[in-house]
MMTF fields as JSON, N, C-alpha, C and O atoms, coordinates in Angstrom:
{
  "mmtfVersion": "1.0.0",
  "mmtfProducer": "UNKNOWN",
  "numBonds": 367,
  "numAtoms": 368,
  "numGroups": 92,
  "numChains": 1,
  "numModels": 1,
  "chainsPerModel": [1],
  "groupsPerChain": [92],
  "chainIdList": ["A"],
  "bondAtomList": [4, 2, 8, 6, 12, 10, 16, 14, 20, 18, 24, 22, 28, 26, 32, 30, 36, 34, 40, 38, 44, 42, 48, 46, 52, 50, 56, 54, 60, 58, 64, 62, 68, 66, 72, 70, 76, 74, 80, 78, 84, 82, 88, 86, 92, 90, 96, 94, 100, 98, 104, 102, 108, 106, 112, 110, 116, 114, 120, 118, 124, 122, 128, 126, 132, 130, 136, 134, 140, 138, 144, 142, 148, 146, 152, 150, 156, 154, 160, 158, 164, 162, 168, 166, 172, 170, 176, 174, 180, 178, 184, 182, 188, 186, 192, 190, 196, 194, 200, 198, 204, 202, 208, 206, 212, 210, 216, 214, 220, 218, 224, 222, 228, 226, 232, 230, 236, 234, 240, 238, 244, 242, 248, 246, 252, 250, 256, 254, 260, 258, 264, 262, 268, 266, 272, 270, 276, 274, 280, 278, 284, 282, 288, 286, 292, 290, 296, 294, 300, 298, 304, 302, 308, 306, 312, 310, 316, 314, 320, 318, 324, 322, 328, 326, 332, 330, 336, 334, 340, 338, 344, 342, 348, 346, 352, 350, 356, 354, 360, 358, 364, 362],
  "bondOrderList": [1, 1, 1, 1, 1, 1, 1, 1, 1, 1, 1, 1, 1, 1, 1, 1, 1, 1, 1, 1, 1, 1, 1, 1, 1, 1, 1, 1, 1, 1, 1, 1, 1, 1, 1, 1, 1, 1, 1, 1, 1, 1, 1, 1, 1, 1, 1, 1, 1, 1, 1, 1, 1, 1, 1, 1, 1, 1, 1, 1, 1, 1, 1, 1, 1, 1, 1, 1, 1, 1, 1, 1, 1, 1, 1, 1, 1, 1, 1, 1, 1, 1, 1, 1, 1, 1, 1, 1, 1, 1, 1],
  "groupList": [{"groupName": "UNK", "atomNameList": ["N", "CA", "C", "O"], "elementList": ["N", "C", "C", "O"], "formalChargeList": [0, 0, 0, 0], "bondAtomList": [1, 0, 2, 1, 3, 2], "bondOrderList": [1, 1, 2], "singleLetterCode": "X", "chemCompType": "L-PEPTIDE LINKING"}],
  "groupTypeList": [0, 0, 0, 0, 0, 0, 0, 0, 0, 0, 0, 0, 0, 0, 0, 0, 0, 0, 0, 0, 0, 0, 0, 0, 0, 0, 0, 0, 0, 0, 0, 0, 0, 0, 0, 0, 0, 0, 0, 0, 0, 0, 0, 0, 0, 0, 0, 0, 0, 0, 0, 0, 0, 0, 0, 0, 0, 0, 0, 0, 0, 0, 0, 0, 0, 0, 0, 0, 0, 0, 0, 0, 0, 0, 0, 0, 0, 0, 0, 0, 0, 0, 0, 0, 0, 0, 0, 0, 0, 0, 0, 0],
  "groupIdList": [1, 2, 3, 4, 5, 6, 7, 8, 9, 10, 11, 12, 13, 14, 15, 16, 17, 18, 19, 20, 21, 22, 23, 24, 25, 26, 27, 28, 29, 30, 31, 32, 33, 34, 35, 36, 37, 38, 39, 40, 41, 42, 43, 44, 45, 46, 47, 48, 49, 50, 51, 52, 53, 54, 55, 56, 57, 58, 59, 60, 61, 62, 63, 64, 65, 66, 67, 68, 69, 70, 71, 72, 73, 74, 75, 76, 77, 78, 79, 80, 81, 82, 83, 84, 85, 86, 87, 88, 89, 90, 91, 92],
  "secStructList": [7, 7, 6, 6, 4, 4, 4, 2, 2, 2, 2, 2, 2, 2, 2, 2, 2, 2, 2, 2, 6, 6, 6, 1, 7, 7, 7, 3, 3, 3, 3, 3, 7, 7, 1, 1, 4, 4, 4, 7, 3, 3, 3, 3, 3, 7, 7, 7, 7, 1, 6, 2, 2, 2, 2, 2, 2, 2, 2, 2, 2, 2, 2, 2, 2, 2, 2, 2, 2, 2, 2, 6, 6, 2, 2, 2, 2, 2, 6, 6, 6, 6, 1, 7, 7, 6, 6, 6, 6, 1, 7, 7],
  "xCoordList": [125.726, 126.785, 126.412, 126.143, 126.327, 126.54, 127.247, 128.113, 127.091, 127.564, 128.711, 129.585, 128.49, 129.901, 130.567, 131.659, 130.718, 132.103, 131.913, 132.808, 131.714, 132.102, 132.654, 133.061, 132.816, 133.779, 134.718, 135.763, 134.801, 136.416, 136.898, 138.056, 136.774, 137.074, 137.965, 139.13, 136.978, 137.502, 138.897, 139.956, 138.383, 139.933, 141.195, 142.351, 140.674, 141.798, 142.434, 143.631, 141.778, 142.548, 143.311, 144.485, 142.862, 143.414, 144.333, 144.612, 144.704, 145.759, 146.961, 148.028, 146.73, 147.645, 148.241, 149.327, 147.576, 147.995, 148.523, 149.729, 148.454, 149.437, 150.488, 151.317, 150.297, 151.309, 152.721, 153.817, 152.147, 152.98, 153.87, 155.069, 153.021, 153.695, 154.228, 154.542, 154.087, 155.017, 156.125, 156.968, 155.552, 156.478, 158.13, 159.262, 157.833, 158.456, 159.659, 160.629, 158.893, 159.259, 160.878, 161.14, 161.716, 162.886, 162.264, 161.823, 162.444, 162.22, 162.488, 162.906, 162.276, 162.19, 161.003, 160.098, 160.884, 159.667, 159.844, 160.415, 159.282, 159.938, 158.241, 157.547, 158.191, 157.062, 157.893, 159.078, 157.153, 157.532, 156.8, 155.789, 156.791, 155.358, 156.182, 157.38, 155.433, 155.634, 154.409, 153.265, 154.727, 154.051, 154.029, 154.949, 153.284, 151.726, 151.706, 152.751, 150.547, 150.048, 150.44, 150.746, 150.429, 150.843, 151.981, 152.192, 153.275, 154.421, 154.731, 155.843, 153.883, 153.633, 153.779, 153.556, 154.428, 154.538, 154.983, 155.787, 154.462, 154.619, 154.837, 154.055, 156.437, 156.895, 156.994, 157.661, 156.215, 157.109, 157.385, 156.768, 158.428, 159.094, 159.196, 159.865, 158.447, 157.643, 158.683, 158.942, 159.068, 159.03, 159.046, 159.701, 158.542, 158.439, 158.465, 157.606, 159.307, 160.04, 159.263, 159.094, 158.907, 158.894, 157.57, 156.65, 157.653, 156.196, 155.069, 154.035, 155.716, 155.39, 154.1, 152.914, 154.585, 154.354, 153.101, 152.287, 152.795, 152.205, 150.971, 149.76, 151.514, 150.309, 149.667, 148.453, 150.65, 149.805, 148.968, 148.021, 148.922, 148.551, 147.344, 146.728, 146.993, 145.884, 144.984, 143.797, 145.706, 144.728, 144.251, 143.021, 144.854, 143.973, 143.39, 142.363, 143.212, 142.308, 140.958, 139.771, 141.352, 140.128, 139.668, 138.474, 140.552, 140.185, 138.638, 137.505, 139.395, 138.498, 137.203, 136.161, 137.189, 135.925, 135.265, 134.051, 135.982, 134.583, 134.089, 133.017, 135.033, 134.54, 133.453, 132.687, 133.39, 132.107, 131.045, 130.01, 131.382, 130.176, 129.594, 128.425, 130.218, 129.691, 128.942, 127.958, 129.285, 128.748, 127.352, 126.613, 127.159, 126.089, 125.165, 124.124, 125.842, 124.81, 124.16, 123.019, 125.147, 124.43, 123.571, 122.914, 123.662, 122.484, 121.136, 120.079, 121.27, 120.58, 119.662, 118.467, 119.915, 119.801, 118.714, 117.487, 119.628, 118.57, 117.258, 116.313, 117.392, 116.36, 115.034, 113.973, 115.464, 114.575, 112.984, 111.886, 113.284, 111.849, 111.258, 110.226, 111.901, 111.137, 110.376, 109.427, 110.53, 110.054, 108.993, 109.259, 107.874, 106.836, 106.942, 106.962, 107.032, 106.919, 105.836, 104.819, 105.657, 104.242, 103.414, 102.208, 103.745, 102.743, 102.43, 101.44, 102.884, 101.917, 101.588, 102.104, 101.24, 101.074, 99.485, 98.432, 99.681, 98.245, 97.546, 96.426, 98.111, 97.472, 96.664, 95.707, 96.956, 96.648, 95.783, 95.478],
  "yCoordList": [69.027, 68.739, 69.384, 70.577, 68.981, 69.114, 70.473, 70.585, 71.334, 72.428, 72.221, 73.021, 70.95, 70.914, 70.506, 70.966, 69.358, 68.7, 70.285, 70.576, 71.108, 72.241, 73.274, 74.107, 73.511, 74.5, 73.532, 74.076, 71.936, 71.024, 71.046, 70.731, 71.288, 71.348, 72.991, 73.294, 73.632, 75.249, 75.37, 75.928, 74.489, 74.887, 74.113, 74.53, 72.9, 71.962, 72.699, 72.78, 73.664, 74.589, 75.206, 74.842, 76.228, 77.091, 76.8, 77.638, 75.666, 75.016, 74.855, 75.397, 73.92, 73.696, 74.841, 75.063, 75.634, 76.699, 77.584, 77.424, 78.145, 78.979, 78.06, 78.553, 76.78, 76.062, 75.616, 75.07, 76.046, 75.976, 77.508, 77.75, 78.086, 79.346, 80.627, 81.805, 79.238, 80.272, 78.78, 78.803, 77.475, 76.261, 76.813, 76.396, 77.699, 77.118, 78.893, 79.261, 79.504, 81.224, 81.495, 80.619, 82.253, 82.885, 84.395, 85.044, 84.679, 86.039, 86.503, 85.704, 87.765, 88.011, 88.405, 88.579, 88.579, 89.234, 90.056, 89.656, 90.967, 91.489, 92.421, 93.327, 91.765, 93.012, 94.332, 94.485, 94.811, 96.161, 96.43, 96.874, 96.363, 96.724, 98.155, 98.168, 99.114, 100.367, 101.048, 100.706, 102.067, 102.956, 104.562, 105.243, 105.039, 104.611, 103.674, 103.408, 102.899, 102.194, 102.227, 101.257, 103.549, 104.142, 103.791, 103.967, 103.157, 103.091, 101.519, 101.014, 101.057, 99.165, 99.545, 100.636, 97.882, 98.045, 95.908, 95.205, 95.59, 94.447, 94.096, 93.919, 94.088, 93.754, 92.804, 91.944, 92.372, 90.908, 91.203, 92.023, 90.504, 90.384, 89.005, 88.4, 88.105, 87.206, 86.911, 87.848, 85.817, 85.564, 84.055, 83.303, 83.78, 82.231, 82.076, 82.696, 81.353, 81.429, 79.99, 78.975, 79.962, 78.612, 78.226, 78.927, 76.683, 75.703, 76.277, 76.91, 75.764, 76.381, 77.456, 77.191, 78.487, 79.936, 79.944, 80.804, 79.114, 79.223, 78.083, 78.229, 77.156, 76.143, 76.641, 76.545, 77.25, 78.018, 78.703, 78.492, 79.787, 81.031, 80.07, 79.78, 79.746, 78.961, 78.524, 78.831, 77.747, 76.763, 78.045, 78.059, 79.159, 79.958, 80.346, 80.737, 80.648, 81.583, 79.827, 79.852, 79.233, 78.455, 78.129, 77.997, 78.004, 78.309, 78.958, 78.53, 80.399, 81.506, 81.416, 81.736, 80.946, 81.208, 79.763, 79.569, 79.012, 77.641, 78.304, 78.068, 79.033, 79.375, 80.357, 80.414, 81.355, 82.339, 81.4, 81.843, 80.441, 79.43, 78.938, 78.553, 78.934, 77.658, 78.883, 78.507, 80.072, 81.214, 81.918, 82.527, 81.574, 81.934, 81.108, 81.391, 79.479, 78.647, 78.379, 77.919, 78.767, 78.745, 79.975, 80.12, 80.648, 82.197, 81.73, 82.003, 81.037, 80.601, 79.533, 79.802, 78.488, 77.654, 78.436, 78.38, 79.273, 79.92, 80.765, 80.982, 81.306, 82.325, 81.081, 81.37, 79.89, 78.536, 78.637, 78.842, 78.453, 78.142, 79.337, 79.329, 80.655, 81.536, 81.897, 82.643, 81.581, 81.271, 79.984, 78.798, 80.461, 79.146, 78.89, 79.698, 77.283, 76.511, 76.594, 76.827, 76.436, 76.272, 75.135, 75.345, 73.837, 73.371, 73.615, 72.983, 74.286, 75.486, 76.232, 75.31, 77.0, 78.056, 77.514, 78.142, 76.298, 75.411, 74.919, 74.615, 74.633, 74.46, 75.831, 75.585, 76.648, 77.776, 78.321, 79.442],
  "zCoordList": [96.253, 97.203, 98.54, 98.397, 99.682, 101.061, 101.066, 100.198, 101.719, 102.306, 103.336, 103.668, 103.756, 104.755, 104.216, 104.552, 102.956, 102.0, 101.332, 102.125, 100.887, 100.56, 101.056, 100.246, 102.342, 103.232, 103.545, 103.902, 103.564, 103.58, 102.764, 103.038, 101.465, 100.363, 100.313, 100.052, 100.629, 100.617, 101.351, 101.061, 102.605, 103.8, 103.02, 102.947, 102.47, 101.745, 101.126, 101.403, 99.859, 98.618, 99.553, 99.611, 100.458, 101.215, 102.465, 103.322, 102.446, 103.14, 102.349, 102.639, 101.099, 99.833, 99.817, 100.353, 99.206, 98.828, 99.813, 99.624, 100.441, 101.613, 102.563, 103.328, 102.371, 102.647, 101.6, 101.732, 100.855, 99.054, 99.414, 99.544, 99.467, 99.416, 100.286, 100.116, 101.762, 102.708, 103.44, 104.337, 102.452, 102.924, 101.703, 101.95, 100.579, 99.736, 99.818, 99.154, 100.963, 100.365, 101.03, 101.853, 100.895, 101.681, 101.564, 100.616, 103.082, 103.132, 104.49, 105.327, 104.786, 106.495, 106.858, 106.042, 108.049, 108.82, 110.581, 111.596, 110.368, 111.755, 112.425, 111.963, 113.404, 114.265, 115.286, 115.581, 115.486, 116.542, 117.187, 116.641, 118.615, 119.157, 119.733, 120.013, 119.82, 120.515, 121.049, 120.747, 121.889, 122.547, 122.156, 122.611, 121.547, 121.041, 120.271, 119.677, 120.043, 118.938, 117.675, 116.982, 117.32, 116.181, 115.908, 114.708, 116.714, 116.132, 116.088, 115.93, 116.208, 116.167, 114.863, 114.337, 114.12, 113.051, 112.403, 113.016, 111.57, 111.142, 109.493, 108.559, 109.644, 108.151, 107.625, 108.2, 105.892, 105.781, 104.617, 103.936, 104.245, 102.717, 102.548, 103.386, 101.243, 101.262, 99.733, 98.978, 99.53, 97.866, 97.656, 98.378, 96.968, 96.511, 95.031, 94.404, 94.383, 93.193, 92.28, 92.955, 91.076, 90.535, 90.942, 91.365, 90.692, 90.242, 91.589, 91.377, 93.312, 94.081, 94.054, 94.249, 93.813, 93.335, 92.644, 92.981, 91.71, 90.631, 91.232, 91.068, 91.82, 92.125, 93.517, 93.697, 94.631, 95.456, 95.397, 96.154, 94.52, 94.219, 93.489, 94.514, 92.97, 92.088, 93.23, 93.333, 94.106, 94.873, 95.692, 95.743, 96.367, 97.331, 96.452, 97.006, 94.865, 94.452, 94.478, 94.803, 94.259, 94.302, 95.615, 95.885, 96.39, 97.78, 98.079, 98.3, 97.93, 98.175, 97.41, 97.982, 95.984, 95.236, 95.604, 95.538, 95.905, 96.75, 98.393, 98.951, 98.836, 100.17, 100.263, 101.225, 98.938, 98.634, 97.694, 97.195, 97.605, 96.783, 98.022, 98.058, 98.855, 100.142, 101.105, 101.743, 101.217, 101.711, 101.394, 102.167, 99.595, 99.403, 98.933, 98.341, 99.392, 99.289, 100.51, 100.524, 102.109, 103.239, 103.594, 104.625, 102.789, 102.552, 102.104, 102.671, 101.087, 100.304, 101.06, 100.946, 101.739, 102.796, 103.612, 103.532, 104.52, 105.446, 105.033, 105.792, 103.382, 102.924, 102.362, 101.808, 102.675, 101.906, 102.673, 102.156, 103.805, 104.612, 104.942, 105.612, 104.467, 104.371, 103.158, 103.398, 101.967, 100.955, 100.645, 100.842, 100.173, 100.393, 99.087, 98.159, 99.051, 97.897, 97.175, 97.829, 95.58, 94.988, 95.662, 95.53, 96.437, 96.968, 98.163, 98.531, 98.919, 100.144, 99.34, 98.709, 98.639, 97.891, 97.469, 97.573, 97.024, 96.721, 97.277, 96.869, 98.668, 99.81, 100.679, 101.412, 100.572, 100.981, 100.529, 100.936]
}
């Protein structure tokens, strides 16, 4: 598979899924910015109940583990042409 249908794929899970589960949540959220830095502050209280919940949470975890498949297959990619094939190897 293509490396690029594999990071669309990744963003797809990871769309589903955090769209599942902040389309489906009741909660609050509040920032604070203050002076110093130190007293900035960003709360959320998050809950999402039911099917939601359960199918979100799935799709980011698959999300994430196609997005580290697609990460260390573009590793993999770049470490290629530095590695000589057995037929340079025979040529040589």
């Amino acid at each position: 598979m293509r490396l690029d249908r594999i990071v669309i794929v990744a963003v797809v899970f990871l769309a589903i899924g955090l769209g599942l589960i902040f389309g489906y949540c009741h909660g609050t959220a509040g920032l604070k910015a203050g002076y110093p830095t130190s007293a900035a502050a960003l709360e959320l209280s998050i809950t999402t109940t039911g099917l939601p919940a359960l199918i979100g949470t799935a799709a980011v975890v698959m999300g994430v583990l196609t997005l580290l498949w697609a990460l260390v297959e573009a590793i993999l990619l770049q470490l290629r042409p530095i590695v000589p094939s057995r037929a340079q190897q025979s040529l040589g």
